[in-house]
Gaussian input, Z-matrix of N, CA and C with variables (Angstrom, degrees):
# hf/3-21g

backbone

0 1
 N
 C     1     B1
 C     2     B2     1     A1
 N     3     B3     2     A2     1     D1
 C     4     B4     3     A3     2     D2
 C     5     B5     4     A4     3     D3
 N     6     B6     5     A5     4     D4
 C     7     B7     6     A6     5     D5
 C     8     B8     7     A7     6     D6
 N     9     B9     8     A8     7     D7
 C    10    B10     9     A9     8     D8
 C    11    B11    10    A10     9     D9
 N    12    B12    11    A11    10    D10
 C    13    B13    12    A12    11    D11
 C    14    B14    13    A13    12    D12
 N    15    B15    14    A14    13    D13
 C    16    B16    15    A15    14    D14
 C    17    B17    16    A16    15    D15
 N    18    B18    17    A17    16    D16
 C    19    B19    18    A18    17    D17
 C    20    B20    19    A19    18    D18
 N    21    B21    20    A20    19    D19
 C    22    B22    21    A21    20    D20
 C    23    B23    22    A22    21    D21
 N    24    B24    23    A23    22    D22
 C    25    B25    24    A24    23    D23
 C    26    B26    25    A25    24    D24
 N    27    B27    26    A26    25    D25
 C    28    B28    27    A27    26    D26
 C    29    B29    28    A28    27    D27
 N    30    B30    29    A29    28    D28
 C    31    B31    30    A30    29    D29
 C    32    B32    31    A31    30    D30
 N    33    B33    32    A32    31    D31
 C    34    B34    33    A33    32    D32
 C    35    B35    34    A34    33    D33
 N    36    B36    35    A35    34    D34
 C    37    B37    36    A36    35    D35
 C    38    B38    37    A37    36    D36
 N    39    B39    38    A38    37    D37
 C    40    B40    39    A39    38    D38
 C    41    B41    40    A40    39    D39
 N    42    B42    41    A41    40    D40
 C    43    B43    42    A42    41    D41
 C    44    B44    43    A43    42    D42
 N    45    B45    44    A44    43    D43
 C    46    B46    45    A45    44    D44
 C    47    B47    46    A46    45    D45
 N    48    B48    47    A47    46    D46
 C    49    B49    48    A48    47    D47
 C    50    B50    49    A49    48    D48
 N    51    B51    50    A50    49    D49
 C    52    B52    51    A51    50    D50
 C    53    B53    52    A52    51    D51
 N    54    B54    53    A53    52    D52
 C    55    B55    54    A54    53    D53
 C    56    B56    55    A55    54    D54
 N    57    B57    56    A56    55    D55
 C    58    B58    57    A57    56    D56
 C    59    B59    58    A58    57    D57
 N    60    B60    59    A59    58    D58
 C    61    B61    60    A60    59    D59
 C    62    B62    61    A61    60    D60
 N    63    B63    62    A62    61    D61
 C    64    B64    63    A63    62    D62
 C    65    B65    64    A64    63    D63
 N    66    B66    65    A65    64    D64
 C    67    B67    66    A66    65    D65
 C    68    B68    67    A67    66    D66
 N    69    B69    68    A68    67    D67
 C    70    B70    69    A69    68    D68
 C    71    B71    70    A70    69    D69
 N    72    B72    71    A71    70    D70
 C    73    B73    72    A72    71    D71
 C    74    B74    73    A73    72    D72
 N    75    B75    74    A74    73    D73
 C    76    B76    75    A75    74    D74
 C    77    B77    76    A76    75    D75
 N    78    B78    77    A77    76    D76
 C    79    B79    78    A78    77    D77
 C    80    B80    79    A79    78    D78
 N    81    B81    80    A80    79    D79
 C    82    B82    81    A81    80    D80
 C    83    B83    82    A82    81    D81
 N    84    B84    83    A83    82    D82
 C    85    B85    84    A84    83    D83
 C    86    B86    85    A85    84    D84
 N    87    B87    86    A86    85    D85
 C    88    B88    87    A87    86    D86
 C    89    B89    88    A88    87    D87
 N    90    B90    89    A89    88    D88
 C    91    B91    90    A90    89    D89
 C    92    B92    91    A91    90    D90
 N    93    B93    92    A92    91    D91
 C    94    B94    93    A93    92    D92
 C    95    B95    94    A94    93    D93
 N    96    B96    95    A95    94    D94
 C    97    B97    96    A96    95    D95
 C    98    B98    97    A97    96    D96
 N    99    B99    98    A98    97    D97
 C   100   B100    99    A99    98    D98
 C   101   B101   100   A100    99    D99
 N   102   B102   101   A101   100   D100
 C   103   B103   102   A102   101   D101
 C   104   B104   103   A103   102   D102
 N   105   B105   104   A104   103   D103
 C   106   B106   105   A105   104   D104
 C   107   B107   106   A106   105   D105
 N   108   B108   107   A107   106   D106
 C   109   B109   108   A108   107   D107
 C   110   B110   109   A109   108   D108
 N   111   B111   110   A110   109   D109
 C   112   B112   111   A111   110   D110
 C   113   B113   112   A112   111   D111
 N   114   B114   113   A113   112   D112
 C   115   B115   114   A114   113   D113
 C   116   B116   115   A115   114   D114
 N   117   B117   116   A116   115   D115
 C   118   B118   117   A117   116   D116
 C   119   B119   118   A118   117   D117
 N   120   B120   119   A119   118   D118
 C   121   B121   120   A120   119   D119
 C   122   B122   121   A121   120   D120
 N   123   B123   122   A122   121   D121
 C   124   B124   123   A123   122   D122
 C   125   B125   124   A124   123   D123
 N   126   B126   125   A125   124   D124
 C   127   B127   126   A126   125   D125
 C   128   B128   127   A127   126   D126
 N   129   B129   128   A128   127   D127
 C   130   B130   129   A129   128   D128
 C   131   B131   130   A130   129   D129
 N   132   B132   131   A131   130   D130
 C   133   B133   132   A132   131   D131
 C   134   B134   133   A133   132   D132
 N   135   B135   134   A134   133   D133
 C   136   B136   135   A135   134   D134
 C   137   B137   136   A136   135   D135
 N   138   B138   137   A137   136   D136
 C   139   B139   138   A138   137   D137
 C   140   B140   139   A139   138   D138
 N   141   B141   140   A140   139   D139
 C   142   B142   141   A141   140   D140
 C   143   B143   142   A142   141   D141
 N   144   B144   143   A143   142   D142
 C   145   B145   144   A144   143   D143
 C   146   B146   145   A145   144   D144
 N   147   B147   146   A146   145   D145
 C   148   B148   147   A147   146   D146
 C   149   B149   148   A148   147   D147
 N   150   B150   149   A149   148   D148
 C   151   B151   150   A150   149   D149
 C   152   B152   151   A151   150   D150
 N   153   B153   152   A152   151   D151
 C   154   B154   153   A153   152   D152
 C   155   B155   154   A154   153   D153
 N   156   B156   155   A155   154   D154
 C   157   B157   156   A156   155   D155
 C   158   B158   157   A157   156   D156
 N   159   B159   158   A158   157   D157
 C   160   B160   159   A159   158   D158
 C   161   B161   160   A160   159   D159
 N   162   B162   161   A161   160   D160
 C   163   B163   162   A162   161   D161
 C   164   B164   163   A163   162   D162
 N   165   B165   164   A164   163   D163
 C   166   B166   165   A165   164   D164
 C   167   B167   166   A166   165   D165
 N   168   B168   167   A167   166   D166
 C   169   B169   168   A168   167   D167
 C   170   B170   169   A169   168   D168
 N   171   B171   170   A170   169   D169
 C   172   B172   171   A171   170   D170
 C   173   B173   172   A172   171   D171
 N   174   B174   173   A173   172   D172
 C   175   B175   174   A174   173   D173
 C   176   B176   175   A175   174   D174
 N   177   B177   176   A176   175   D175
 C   178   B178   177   A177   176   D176
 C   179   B179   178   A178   177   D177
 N   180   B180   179   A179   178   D178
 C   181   B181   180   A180   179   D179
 C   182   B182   181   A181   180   D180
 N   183   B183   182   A182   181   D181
 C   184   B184   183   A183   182   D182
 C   185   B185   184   A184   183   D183
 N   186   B186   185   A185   184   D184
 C   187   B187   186   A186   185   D185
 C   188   B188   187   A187   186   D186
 N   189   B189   188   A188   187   D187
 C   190   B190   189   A189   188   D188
 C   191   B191   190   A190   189   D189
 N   192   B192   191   A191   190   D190
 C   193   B193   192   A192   191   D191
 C   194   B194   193   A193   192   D192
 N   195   B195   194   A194   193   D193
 C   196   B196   195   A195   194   D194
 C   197   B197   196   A196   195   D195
 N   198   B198   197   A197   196   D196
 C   199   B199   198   A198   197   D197
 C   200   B200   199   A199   198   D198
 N   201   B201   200   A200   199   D199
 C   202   B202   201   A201   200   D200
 C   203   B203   202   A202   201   D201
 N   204   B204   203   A203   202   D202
 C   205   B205   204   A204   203   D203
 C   206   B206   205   A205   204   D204
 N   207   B207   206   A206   205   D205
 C   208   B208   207   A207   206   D206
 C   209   B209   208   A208   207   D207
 N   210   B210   209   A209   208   D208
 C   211   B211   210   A210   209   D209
 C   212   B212   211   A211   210   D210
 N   213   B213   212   A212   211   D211
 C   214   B214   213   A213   212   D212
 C   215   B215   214   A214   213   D213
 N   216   B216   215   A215   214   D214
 C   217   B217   216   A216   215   D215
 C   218   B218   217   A217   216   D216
 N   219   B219   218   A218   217   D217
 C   220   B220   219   A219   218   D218
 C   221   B221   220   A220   219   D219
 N   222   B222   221   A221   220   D220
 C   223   B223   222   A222   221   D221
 C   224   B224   223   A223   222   D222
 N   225   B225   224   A224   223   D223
 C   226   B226   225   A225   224   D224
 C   227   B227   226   A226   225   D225
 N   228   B228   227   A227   226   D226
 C   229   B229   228   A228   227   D227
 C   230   B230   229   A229   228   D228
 N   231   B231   230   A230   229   D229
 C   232   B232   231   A231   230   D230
 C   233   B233   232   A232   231   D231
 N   234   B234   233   A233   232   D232
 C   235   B235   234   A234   233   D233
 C   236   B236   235   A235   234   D234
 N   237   B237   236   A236   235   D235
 C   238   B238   237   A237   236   D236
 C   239   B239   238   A238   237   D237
 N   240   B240   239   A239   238   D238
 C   241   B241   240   A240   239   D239
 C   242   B242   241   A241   240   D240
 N   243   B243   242   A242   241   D241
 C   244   B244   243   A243   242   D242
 C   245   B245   244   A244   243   D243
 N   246   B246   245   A245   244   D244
 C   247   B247   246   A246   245   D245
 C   248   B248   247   A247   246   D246
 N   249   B249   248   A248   247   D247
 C   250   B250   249   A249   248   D248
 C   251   B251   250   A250   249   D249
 N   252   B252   251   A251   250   D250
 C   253   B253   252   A252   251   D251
 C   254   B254   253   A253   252   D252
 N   255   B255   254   A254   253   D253
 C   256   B256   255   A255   254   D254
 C   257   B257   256   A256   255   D255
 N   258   B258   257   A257   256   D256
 C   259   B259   258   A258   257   D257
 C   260   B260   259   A259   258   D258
 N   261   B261   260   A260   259   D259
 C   262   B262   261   A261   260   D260
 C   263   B263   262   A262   261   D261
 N   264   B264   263   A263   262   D262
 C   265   B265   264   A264   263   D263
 C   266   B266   265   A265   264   D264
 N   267   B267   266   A266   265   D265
 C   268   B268   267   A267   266   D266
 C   269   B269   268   A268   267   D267
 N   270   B270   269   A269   268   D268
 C   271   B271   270   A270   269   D269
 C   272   B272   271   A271   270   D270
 N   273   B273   272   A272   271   D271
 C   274   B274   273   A273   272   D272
 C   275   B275   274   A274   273   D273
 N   276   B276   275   A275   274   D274
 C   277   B277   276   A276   275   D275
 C   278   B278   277   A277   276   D276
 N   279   B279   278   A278   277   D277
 C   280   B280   279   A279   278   D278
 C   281   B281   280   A280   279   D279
 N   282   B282   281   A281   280   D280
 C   283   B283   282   A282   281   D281
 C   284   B284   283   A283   282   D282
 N   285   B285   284   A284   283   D283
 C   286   B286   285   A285   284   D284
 C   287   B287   286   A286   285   D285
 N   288   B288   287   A287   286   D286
 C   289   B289   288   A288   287   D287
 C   290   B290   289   A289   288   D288
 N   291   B291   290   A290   289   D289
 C   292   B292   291   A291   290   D290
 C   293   B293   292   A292   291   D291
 N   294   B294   293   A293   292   D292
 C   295   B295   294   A294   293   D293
 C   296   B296   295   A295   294   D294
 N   297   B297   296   A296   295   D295
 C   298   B298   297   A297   296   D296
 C   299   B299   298   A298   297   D297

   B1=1.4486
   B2=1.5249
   B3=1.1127
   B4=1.6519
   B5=1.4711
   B6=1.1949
   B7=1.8151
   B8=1.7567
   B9=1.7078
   B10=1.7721
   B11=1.4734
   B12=0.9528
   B13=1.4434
   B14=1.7228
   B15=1.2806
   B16=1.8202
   B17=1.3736
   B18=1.6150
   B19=1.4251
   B20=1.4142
   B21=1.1696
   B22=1.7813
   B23=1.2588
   B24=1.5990
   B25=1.1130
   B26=1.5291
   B27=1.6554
   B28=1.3050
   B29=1.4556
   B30=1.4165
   B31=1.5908
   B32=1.1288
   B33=1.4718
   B34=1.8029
   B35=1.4691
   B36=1.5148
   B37=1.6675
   B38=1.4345
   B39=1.1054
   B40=1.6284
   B41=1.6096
   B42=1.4157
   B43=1.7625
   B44=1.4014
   B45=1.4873
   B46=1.3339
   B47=2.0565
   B48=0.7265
   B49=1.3422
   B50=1.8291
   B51=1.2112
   B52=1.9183
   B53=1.9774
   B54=1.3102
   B55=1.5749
   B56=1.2956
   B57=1.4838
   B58=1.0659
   B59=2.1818
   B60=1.5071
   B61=1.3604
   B62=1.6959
   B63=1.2299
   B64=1.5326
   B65=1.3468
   B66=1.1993
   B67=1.8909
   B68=0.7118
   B69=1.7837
   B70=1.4542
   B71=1.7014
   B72=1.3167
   B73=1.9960
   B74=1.5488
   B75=1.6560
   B76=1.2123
   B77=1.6089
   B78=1.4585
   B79=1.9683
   B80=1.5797
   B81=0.6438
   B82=1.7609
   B83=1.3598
   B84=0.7878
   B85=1.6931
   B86=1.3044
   B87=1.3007
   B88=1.7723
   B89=1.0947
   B90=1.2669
   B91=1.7865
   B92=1.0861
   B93=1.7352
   B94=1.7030
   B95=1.6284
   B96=1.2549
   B97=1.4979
   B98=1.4514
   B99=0.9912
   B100=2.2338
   B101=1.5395
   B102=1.5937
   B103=1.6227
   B104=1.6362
   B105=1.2759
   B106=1.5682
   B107=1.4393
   B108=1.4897
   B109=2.0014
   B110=1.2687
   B111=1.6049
   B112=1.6943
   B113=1.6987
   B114=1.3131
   B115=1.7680
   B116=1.0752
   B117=1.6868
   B118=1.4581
   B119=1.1641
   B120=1.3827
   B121=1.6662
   B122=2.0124
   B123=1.1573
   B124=1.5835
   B125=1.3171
   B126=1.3109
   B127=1.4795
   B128=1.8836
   B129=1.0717
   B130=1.1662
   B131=1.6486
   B132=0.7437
   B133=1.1364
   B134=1.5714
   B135=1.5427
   B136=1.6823
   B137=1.5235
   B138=1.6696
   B139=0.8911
   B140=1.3612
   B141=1.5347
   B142=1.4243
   B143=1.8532
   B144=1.5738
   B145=1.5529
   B146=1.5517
   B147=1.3728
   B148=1.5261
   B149=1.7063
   B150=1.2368
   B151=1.2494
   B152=1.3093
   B153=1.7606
   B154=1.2507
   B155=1.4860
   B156=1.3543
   B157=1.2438
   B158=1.4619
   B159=1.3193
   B160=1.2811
   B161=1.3086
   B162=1.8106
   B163=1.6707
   B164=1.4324
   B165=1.2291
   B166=1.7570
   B167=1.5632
   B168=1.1423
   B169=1.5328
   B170=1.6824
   B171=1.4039
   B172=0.9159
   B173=1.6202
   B174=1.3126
   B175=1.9910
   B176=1.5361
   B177=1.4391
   B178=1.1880
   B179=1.4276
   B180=1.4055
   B181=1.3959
   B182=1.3365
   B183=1.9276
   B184=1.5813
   B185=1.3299
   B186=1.6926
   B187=1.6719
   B188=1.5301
   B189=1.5669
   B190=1.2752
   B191=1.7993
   B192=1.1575
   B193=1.7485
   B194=1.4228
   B195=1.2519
   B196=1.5794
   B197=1.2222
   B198=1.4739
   B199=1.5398
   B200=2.0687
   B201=0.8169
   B202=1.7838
   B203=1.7578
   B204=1.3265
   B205=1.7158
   B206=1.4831
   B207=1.2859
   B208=1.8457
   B209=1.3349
   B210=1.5593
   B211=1.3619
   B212=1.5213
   B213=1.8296
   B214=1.2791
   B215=1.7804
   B216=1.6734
   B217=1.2667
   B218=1.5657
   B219=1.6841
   B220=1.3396
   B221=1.6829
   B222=1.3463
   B223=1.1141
   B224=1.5254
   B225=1.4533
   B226=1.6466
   B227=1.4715
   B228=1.5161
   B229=1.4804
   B230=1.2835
   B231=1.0773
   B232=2.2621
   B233=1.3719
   B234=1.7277
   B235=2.0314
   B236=1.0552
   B237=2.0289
   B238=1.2853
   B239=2.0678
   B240=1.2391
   B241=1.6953
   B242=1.9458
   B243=1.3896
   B244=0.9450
   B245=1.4498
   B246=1.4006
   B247=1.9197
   B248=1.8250
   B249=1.7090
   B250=1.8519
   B251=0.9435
   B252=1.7991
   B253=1.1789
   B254=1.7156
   B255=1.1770
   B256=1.3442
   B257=1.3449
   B258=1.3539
   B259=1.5873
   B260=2.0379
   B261=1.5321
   B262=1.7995
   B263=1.7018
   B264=1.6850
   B265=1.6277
   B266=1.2929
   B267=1.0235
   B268=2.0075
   B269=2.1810
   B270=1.0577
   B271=1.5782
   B272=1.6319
   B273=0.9504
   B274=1.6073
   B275=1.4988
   B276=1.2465
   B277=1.6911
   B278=1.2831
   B279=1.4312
   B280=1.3585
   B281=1.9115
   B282=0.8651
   B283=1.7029
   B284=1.2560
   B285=1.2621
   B286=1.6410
   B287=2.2860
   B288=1.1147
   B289=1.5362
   B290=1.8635
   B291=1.4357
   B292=1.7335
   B293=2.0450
   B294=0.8791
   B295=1.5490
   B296=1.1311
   B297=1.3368
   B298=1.6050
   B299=1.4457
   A1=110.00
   A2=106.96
   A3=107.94
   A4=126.82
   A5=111.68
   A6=137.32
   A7=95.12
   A8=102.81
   A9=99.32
   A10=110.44
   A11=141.51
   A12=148.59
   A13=100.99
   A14=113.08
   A15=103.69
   A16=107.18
   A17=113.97
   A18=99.61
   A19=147.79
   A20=109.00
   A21=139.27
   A22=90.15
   A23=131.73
   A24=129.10
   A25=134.03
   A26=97.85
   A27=110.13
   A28=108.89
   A29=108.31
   A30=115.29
   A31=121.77
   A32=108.53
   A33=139.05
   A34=83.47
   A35=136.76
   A36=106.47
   A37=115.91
   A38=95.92
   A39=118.30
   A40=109.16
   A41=104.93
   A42=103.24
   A43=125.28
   A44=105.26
   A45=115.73
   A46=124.65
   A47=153.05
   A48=125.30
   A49=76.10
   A50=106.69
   A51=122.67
   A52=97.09
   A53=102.85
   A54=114.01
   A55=109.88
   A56=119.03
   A57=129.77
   A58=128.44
   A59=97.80
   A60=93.24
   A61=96.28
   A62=137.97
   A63=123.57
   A64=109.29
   A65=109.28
   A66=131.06
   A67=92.73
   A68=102.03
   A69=141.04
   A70=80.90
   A71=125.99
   A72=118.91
   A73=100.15
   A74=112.21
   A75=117.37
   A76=132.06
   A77=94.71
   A78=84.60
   A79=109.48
   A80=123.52
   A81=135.56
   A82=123.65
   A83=133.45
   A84=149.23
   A85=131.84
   A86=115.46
   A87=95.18
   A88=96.57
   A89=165.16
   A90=162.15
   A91=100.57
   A92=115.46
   A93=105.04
   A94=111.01
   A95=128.41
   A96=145.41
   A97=114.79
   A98=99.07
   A99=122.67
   A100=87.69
   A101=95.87
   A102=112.23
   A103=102.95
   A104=117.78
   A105=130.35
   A106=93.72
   A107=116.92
   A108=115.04
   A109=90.02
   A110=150.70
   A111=140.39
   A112=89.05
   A113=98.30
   A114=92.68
   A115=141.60
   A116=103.71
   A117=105.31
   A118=151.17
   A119=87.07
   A120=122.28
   A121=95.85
   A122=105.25
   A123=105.39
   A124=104.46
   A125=139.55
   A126=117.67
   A127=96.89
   A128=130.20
   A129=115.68
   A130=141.58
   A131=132.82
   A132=118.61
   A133=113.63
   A134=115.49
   A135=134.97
   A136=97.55
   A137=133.75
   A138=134.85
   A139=137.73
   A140=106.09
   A141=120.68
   A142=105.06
   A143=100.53
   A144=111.09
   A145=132.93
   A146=96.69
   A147=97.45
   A148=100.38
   A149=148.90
   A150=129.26
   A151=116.58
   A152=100.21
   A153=112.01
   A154=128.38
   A155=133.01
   A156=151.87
   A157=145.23
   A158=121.84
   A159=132.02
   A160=136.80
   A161=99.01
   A162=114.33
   A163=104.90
   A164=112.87
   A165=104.38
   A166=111.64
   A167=93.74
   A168=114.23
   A169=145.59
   A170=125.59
   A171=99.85
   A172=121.68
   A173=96.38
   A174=94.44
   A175=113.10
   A176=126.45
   A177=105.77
   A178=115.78
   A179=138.11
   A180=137.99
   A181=101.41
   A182=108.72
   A183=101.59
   A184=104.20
   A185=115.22
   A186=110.87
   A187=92.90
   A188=120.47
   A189=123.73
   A190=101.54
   A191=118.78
   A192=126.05
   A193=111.90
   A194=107.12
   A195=121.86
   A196=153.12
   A197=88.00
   A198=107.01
   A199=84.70
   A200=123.79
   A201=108.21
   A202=86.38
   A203=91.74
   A204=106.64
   A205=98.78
   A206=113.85
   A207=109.75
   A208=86.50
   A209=131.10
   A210=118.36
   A211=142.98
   A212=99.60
   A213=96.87
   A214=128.00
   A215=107.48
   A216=114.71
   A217=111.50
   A218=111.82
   A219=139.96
   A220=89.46
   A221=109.59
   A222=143.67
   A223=99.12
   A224=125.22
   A225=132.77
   A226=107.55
   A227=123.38
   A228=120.61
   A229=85.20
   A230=142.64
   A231=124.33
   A232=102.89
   A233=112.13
   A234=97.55
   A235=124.94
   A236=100.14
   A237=127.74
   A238=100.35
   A239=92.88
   A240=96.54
   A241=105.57
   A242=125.43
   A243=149.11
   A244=86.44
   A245=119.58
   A246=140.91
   A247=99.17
   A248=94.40
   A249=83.94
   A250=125.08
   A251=126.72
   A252=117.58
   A253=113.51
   A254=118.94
   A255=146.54
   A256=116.43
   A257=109.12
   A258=130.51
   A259=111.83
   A260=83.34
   A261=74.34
   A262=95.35
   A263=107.11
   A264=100.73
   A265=101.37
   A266=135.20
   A267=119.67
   A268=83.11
   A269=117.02
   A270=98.48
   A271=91.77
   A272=122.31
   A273=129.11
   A274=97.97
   A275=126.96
   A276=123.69
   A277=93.51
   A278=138.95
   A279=111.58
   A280=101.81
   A281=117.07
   A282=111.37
   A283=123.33
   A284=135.78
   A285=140.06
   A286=88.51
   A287=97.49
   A288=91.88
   A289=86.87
   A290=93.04
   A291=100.50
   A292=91.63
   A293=113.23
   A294=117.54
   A295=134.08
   A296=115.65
   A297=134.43
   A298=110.35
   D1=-48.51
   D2=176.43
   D3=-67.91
   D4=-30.47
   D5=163.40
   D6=-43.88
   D7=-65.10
   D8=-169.98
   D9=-79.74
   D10=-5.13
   D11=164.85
   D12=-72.44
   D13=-51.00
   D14=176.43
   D15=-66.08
   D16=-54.15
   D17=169.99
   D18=-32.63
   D19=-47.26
   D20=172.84
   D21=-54.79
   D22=-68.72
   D23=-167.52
   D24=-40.44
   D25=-32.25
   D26=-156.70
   D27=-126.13
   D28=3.67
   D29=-176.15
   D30=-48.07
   D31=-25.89
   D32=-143.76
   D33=-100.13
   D34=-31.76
   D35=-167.46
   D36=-81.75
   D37=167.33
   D38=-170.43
   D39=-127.15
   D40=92.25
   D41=163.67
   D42=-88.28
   D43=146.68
   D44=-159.84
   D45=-113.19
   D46=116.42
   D47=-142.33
   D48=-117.64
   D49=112.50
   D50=-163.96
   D51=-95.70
   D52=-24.07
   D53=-177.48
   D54=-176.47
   D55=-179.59
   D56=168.45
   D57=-48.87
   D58=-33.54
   D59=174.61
   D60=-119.91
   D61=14.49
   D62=178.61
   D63=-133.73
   D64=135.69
   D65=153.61
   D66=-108.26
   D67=156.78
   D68=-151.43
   D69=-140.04
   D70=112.02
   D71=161.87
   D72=-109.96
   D73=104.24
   D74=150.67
   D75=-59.63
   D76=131.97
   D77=-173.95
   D78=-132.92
   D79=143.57
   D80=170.50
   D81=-56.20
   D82=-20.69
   D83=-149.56
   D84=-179.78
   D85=107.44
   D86=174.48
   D87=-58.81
   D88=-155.65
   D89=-93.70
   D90=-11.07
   D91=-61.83
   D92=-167.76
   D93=-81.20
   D94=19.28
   D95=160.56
   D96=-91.53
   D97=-40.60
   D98=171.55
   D99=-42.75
   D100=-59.62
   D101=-151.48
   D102=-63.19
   D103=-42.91
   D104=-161.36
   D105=-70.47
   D106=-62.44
   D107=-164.33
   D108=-64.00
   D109=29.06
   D110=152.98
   D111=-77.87
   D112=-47.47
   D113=-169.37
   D114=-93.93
   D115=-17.07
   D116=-168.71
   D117=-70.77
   D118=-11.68
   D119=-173.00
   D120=-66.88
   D121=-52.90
   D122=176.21
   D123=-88.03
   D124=-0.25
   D125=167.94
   D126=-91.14
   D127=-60.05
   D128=152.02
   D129=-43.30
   D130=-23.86
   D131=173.98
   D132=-91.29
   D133=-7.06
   D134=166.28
   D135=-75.26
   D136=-71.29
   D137=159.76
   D138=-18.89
   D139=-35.20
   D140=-174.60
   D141=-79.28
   D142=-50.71
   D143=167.07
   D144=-66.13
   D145=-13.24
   D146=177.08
   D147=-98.37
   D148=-9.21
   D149=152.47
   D150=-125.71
   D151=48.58
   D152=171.18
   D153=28.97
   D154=26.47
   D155=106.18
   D156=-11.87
   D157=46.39
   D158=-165.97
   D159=-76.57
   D160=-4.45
   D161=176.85
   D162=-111.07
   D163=26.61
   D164=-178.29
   D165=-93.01
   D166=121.49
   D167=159.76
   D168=-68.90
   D169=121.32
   D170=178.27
   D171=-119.56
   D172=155.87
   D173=-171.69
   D174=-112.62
   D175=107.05
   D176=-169.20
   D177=-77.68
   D178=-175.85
   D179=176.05
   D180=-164.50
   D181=154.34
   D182=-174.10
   D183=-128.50
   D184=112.34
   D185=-155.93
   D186=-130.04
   D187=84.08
   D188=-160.38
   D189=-81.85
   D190=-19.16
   D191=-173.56
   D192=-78.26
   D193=-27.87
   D194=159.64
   D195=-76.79
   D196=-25.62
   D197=-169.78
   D198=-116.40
   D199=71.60
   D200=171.32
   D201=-112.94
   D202=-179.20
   D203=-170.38
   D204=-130.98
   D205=112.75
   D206=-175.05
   D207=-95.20
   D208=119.86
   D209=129.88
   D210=-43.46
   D211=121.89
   D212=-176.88
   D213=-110.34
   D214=112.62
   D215=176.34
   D216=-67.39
   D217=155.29
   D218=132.97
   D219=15.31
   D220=-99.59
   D221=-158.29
   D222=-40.85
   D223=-71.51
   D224=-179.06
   D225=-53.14
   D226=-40.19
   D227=-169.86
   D228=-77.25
   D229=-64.05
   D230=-164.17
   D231=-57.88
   D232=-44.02
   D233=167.49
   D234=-10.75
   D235=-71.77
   D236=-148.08
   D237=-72.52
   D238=-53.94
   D239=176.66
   D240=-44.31
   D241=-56.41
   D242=-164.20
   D243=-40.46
   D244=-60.50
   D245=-169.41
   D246=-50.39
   D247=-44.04
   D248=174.30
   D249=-102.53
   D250=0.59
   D251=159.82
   D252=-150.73
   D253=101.08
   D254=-164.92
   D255=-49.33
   D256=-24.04
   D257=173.94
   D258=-71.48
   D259=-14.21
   D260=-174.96
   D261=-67.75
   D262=-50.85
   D263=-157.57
   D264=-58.83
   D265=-7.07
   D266=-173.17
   D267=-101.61
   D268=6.64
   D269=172.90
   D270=-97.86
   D271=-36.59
   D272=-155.92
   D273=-88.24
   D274=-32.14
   D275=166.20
   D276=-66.41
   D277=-23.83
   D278=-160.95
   D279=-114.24
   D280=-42.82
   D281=150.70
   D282=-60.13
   D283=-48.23
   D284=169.55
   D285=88.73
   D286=73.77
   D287=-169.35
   D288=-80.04
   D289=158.99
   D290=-171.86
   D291=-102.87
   D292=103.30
   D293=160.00
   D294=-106.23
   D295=42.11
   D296=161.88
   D297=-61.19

C-alpha cells in the first residue's frame, strides 16, 4: 500500500539528462516531492552505480503546467484511436458503442 501511494506521487516527474554530470527532476507538487526525497537517495545512488557515474548531479525544478496528469476515459482513448484511424467513427455511428 505504501509502495503505490509513493508511486502515485511521483508518476508525474520528469528527469532530464541537462549534460553529462546534471539532471534536472521536474515535479508537480511539493507533497509529491515530500514523497520523492523518501526515495531518492536509493534510487539515485543505484542509478549513480549502474552507469557508473559518480559526479552526477541533480537539480530539482517545479513545472506544475507540464507535468499535470489528464485522466483518460473509455470515451478519450476511442477519440484518440479515432485521430489514427477515421474508419473507427463510421464503425461507432454504426454500432452506437456505449463508452461511458
Amino acid at each position: 500500500m505504501k509502495d503505490s501511494f509513493v508511486f502515485n506521487a511521483i508518476k508525474a516527474f520528469k528527469l532530464v539528462k541537462t549534460d553529462e554530470k546534471n539532471i534536472t527532476v521536474s515535479f508537480p507538487s511539493d507533497s509529491a516531492k515530500v514523497e520523492f526525497d523518501k526515495v531518492s537517495g536509493e534510487f539515485f545512488n543505484h542509478f549513480r552505480r549502474k552507469v557508473q557515474n559518480y559526479a552526477i548531479e541533480i537539480e530539482y525544478k517545479r513545472d506544475f503546467e507540464n507535468l499535470k496528469i489528464e485522466v483518460m476515459t473509455k470515451k478519450k482513448i476511442f477519440e484518440k484511436f479515432i485521430e489514427k484511424n477515421p474508419l473507427l467513427k463510421e464503425l461507432d455511428d454504426l454500432m452506437k458503442f456505449d463508452l461511458t
